[in-house]
C-alpha positions as CSV (number, residue, x, y, z in Angstrom):
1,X,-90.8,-97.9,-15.7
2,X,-92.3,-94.6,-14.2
3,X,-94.8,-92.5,-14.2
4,X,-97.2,-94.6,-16.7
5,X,-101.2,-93.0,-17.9
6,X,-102.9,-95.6,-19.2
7,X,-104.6,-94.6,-22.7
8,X,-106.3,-98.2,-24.1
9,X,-103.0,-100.1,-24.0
10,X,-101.2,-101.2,-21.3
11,X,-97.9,-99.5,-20.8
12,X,-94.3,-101.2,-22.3
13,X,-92.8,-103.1,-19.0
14,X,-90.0,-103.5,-17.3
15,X,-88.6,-106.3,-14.8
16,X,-88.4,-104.8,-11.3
17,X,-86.0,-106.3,-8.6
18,X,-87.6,-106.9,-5.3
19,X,-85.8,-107.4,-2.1
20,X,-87.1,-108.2,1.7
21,X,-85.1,-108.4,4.5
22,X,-85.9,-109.0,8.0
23,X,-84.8,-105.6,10.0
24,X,-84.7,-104.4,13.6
25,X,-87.9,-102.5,14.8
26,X,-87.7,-98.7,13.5
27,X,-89.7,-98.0,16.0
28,X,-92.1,-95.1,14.8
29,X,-92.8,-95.4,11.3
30,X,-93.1,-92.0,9.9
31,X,-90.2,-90.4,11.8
32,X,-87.1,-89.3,9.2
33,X,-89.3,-90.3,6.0
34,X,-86.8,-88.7,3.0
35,X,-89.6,-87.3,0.9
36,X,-92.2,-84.9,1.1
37,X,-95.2,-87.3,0.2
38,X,-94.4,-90.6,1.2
39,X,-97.2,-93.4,1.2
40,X,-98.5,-94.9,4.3
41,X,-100.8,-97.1,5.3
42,X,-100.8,-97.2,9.6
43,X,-102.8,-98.9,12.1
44,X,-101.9,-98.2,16.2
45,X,-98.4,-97.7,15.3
46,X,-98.1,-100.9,12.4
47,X,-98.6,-100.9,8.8
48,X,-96.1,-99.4,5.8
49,X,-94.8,-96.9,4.6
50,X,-92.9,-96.1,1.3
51,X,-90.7,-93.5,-0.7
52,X,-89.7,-92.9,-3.8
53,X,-91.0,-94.7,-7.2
54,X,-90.1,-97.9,-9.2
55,X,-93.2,-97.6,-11.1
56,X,-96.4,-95.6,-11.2
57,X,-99.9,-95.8,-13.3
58,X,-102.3,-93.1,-13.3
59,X,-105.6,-94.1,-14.9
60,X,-108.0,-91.9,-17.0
61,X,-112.1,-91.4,-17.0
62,X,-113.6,-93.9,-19.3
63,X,-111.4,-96.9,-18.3
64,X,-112.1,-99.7,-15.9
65,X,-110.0,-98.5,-13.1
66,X,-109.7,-101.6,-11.1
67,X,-109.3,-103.6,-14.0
68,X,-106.8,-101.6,-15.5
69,X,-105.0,-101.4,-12.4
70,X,-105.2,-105.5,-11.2
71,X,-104.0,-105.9,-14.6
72,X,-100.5,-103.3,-15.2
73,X,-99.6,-104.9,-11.3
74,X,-100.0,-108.3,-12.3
75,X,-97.9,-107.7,-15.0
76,X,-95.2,-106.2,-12.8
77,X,-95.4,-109.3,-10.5
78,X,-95.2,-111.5,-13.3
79,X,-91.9,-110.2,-14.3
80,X,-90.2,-109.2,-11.2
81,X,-87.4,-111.2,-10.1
82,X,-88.1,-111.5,-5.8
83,X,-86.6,-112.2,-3.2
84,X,-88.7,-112.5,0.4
85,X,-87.2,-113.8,3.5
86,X,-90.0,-112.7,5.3
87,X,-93.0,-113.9,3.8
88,X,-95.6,-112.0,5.4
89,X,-98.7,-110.1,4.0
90,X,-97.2,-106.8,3.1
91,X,-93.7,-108.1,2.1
92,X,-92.3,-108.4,-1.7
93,X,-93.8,-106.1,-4.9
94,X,-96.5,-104.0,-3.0
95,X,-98.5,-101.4,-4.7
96,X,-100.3,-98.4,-2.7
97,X,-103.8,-97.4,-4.9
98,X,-106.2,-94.7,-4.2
99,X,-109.4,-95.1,-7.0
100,X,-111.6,-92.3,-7.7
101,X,-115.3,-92.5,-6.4
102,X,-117.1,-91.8,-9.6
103,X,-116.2,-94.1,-12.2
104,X,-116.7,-91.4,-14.8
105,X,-113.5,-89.3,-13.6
106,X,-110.3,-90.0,-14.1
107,X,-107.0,-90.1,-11.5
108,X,-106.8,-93.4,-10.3
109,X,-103.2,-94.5,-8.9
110,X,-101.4,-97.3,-8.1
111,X,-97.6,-96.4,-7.2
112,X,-95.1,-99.2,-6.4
113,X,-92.4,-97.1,-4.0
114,X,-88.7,-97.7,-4.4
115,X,-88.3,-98.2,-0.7
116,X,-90.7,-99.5,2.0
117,X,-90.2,-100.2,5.7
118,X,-93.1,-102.2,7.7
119,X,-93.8,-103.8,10.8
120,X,-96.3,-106.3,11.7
121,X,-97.1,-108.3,15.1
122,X,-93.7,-107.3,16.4
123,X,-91.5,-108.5,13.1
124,X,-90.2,-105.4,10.5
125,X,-88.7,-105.4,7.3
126,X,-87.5,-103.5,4.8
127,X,-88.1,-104.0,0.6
128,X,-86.5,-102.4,-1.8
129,X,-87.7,-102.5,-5.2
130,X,-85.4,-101.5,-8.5
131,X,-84.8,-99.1,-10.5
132,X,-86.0,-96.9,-8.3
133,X,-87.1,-93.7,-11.2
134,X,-88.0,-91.1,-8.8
135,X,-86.1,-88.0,-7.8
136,X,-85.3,-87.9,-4.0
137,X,-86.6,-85.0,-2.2
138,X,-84.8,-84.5,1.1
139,X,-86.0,-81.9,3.4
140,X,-86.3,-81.4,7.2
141,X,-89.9,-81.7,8.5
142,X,-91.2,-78.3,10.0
143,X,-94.2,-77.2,11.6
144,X,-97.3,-75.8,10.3
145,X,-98.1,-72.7,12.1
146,X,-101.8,-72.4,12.7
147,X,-101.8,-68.7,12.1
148,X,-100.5,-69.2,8.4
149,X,-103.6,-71.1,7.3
150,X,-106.6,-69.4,5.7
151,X,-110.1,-71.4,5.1
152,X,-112.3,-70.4,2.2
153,X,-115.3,-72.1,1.0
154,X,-115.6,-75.1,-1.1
155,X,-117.6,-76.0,-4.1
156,X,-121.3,-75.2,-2.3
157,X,-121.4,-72.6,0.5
158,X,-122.9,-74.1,3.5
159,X,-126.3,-72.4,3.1
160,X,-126.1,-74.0,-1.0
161,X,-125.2,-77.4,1.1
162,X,-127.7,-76.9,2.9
163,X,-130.3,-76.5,0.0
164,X,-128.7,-79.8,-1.6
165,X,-129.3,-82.3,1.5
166,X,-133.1,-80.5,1.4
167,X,-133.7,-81.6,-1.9
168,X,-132.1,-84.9,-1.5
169,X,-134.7,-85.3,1.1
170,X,-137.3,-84.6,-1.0
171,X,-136.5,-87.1,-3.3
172,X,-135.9,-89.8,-0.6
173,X,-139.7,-88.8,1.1
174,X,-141.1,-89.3,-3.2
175,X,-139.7,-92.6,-3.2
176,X,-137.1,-92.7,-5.9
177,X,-134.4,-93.8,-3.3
178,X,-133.6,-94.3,0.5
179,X,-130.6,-93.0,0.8
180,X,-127.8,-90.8,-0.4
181,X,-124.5,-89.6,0.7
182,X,-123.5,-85.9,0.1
183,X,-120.0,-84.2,0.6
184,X,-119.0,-80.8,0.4
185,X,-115.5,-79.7,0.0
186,X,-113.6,-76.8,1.8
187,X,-110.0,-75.0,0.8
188,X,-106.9,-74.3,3.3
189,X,-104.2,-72.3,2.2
190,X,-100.6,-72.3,3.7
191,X,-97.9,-69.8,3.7
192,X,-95.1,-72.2,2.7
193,X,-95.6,-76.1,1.3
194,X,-97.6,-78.3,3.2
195,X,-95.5,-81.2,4.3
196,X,-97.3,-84.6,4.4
197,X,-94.9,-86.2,6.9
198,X,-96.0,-83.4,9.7
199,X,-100.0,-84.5,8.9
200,X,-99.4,-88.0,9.2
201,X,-97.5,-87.9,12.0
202,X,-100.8,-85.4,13.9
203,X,-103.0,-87.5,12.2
204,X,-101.7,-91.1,13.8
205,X,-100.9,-89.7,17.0
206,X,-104.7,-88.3,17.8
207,X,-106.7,-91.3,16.0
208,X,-104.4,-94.5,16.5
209,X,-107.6,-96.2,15.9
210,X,-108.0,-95.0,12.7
211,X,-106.0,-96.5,9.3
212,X,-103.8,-93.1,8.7
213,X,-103.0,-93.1,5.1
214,X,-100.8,-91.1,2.2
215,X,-101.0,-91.9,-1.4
216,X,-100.7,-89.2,-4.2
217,X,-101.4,-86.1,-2.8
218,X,-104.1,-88.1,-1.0
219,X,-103.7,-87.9,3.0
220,X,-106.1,-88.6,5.8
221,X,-106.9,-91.1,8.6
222,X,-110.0,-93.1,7.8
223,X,-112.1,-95.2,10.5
224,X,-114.0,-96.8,8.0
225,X,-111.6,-100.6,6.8
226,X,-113.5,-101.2,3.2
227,X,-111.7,-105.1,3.6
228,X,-109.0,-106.7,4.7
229,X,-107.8,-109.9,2.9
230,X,-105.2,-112.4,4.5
231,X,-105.4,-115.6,2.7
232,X,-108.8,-116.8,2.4
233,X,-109.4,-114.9,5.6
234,X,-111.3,-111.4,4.9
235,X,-112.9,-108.8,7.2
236,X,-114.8,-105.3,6.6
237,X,-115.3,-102.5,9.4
238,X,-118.9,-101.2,8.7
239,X,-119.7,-97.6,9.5
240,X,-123.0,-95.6,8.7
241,X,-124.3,-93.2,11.2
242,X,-122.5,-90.3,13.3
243,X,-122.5,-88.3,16.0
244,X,-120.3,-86.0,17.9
245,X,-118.5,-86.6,21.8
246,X,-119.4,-85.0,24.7
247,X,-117.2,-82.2,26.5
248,X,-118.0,-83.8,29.9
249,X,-118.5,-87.7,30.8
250,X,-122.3,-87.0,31.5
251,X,-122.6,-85.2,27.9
252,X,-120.4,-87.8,25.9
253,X,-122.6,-90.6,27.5
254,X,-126.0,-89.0,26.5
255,X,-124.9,-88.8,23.2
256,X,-123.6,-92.0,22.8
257,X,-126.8,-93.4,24.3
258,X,-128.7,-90.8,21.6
259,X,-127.2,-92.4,18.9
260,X,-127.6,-95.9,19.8
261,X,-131.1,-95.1,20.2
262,X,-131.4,-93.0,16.9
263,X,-133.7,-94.1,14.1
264,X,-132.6,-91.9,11.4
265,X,-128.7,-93.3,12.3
266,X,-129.6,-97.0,12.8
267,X,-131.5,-97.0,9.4
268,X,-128.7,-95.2,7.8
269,X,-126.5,-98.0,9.2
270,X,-128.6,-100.6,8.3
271,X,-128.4,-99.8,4.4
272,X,-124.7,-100.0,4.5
273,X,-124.1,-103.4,6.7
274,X,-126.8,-104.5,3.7
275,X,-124.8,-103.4,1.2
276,X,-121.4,-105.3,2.6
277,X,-123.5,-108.2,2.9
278,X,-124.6,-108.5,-0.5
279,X,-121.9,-108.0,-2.1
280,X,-119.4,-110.4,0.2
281,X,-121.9,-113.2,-0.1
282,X,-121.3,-114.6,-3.0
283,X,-117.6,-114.2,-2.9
284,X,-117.5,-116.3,0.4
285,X,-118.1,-119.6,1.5
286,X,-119.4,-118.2,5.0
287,X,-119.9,-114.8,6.0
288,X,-120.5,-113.9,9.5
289,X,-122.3,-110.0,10.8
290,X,-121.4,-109.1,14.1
291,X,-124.9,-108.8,16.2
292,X,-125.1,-104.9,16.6
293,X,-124.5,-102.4,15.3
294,X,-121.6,-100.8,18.5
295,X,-120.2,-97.9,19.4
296,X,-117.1,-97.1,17.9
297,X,-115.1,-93.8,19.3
298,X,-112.8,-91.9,18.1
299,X,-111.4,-88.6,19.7
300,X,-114.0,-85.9,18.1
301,X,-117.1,-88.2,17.1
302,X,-118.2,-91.6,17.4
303,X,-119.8,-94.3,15.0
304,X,-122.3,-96.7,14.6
305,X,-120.2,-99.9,13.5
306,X,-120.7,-103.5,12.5
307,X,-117.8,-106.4,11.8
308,X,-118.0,-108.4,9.2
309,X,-115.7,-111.4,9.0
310,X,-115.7,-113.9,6.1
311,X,-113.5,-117.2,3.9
312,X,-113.5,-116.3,1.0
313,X,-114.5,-118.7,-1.6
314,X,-111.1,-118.1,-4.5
315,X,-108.1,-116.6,-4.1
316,X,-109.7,-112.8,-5.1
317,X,-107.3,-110.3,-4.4
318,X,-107.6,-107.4,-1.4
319,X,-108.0,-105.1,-4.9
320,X,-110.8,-107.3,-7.0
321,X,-112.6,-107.3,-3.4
322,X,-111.7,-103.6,-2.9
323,X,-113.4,-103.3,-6.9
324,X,-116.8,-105.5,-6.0
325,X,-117.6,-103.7,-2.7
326,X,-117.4,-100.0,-4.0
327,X,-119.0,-97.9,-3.1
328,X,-120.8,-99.2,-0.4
329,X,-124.3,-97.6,0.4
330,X,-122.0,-95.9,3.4
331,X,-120.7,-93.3,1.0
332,X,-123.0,-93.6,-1.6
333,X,-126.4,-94.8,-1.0
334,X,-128.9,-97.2,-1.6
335,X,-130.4,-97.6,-4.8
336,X,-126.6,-97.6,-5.9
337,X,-127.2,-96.0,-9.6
338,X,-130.0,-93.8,-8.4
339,X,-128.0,-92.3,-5.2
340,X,-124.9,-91.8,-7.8
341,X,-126.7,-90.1,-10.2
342,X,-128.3,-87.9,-7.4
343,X,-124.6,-87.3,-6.4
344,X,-123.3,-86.1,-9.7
345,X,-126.3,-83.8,-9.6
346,X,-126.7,-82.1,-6.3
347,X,-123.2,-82.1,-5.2
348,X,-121.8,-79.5,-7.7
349,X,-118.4,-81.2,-7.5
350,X,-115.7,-83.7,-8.5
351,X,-115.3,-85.8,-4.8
352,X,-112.0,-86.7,-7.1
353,X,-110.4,-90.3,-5.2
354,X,-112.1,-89.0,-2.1
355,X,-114.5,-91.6,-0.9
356,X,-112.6,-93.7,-3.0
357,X,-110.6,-97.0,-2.0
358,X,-107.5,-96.5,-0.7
359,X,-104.9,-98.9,1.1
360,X,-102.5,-101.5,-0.6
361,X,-101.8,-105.0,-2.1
362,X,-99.2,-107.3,-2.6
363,X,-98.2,-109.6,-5.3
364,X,-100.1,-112.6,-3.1
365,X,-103.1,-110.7,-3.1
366,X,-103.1,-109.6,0.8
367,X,-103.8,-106.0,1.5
368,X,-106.1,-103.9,3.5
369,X,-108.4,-101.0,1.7
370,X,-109.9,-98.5,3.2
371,X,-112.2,-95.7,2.5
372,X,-110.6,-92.4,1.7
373,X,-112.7,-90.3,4.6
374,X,-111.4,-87.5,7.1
375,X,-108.7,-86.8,4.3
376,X,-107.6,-84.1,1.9
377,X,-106.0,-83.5,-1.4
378,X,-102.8,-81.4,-0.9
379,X,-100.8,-79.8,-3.7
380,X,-98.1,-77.4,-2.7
381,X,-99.2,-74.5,0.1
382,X,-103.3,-75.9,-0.9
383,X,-105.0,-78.1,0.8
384,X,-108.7,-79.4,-0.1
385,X,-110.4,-81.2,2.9
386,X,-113.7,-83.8,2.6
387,X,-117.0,-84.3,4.4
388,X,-120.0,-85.7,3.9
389,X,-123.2,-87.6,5.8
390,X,-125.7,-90.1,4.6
391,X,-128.8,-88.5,4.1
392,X,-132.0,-90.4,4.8
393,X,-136.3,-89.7,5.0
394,X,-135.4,-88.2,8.6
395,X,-132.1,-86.3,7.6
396,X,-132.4,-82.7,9.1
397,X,-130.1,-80.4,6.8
398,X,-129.3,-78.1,9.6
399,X,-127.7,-81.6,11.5
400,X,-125.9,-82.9,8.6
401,X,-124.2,-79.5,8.3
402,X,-122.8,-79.6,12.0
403,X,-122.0,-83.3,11.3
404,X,-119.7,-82.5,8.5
405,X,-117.7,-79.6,10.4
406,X,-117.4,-82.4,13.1
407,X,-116.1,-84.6,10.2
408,X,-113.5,-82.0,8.9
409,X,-111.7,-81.5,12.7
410,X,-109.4,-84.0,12.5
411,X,-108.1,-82.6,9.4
412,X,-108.6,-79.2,10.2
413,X,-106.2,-79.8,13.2
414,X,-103.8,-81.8,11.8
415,X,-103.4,-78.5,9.3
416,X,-103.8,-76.0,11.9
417,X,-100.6,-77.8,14.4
């Protein structure tokens, strides 16, 4: 099977065999992974993770990405011969995905690992999916020392940021939109290779809260749950407006109180609950919006978040619904075509498959997909880290600039030991 790129035809196929067995609990899930860049997908201790490779697609710019990649993973379901004596969401064929933002840019991947071990409400399992194509990559895990990491600038410089959100504001005030979401990028360099196993591990240990994930290169520990499908069951985790925690009680609590009371944050929130709702509704048969929006908070900043919990009205997959929600005005913005457009012009960058789905999906169509935030791509000793705010009428450039260094701590850390 392998590593497949997708060029107009879909790729020559090959039966997999898939294999699930009940097994006892491994306890923590990323300790004594066999391979420098696993996948993962972890929630307060549950989820998957995965090694190795029975098949891989990577897609180019100019396809349809999500079409392509419900369509080469139906085809492997189709033909695989499986056997599940678990029968839970997450056991049998399961692919890990991570889509590029921007449907113009290529690098889309959906990998199908050789091995996976999962746990879920207190049962665990292991699947094994052949052949297994990959070469195994065995190494101890070491630390990171924080000395041995150097930080250089990104695609803008801050003051260039800066100067982008300034005009994106200008443009919100003149009416062609009412809200955009900028990022800007920032480089780490290591002394040796940068072991993905050590950042997950950091990563779920400080933000259990948070859906740690690994996929490609791709490696972070989003707050923000795109959808979840079970069934006919589905739910989405709405987040749009930030703010950073206190050092003291007193300080924490006036902030939290600031950004409930915000303007600028609750309209920035209230575009993206809008655009969850709009596009959920006519995939459901009843859709229900938490009253809100709450506080959600993590270790370093805190959110303003809305639940959204739905039936859906077919038997769409996690991925279709992953492919109808994105992107979401929360990393985006609201006129969708006119905030992407704004994107591609003042940003100066490729965001590449960050802000992108991300999660995985199994031959019944369960999965959960997230949005790839508080991540970075990492390729050998590099490492480039993600941040970006949702800029509005009231957005203060100076603000959004400390709000994205708050954004980039948990990565920074997880780097840094």
């Amino acid at each position: 099977m392998g590593i497949q790129q997708y060029d107009g035809e879909m790729p020559a196929r090959s039966a997999l065999t898939v294999r699930t067995v009940k097994v006892p609990d491994p306890g923590d899930l990323l300790v004594r992974l066999p391979d420098l860049a696993p996948s993962a997908w972890i929630h307060r201790g549950d989820g998957l993770v995965g090694w190795g490779e029975a098949a891989r697609l990577t897609i180019p710019a100019g396809a349809d990405r999500f079409a392509v990649g419900a369509s080469w993973l139906a085809r492997l379901c189709a033909d695989a011969d499986v056997c599940d004596d678990v029968g839970l969401p997450g056991t049998g064929l399961v692919a890990f995905g991570s889509f590029t933002f921007d449907p113009a840019v290529g690098g889309s991947v959906l990998i199908v690992p050789g091995t996976i071990v999962a746990r879920r409400a207190g049962v665990a399992w292991l699947t094994t999916i052949t052949p297994d194509i990959s070469e195994r990559r065995v190494q101890a895990s070491a630390a990171i020392p924080a000395a041995e990491v150097r930080w250089s600038d990104g695609s803008l410089t801050a003051p260039e940021w800066e100067q982008a959100v300034n005009a994106a504001v200008t443009r919100i005030k003149a009416g062609e939109l009412r809200k955009v979401v900028l990022a800007r990028d920032l480089y780490a360099t290591a002394s040796e290779p940068i072991d993905t196993r050590i950042l997950l591990a950091r990563l779920a240990a400080r933000a259990p809260d948070c859906y740690t994930f690994s996929c490609a290169g791709l490696v972070g520990a989003t707050p923000e749950l795109l959808i979840r499908r079970e069934g006919r069951d589905v739910t989405s985790l709405v987040l749009a407006g930030t703010m950073g925690r206190g050092g003291s009680q007193a300080d924490d609590e006036a902030l939290s109180a600031a950004l409930l009371a915000s303007a600028k944050n609750k309209e920035e929130h209230q575009y993206s609950v809008e655009s969850v709702r709009d596009l959920l509704t006519p995939l459901c048969h009843t859709l229900t919006i938490d009253p809100g929006p709450f506080l959600l908070q993590m270790a370093d900043y805190q959110h303003l978040a809305t639940s959204v919990t739905g039936e859906l009205a077919s038997d769409a997959s996690a991925l279709s619904l992953a492919a109808s929600l994105h992107p979401t005005a929360a990393i985006c913005g609201t006129p969708t075509e006119v905030a992407l457009n704004l994107i591609r012009e003042l940003e100066d960058m490729n965001r590449g498959r960050y802000s992108g789905p991300v999660g995985w999906v199994d031959a019944r169509g369960n999965g959960e997909w997230g949005i790839a935030l508080r991540c970075g791509e990492i390729d050998g000793a590099r490492a480039r880290l993600f941040a970006g705010c949702g800029i509005v009428a009231g957005s203060q450039a100076e603000s959004e600039l400390a709000e994205t260094e708050t954004k980039f701590r948990p990565m920074r850390r997880a780097l840094e030991g």
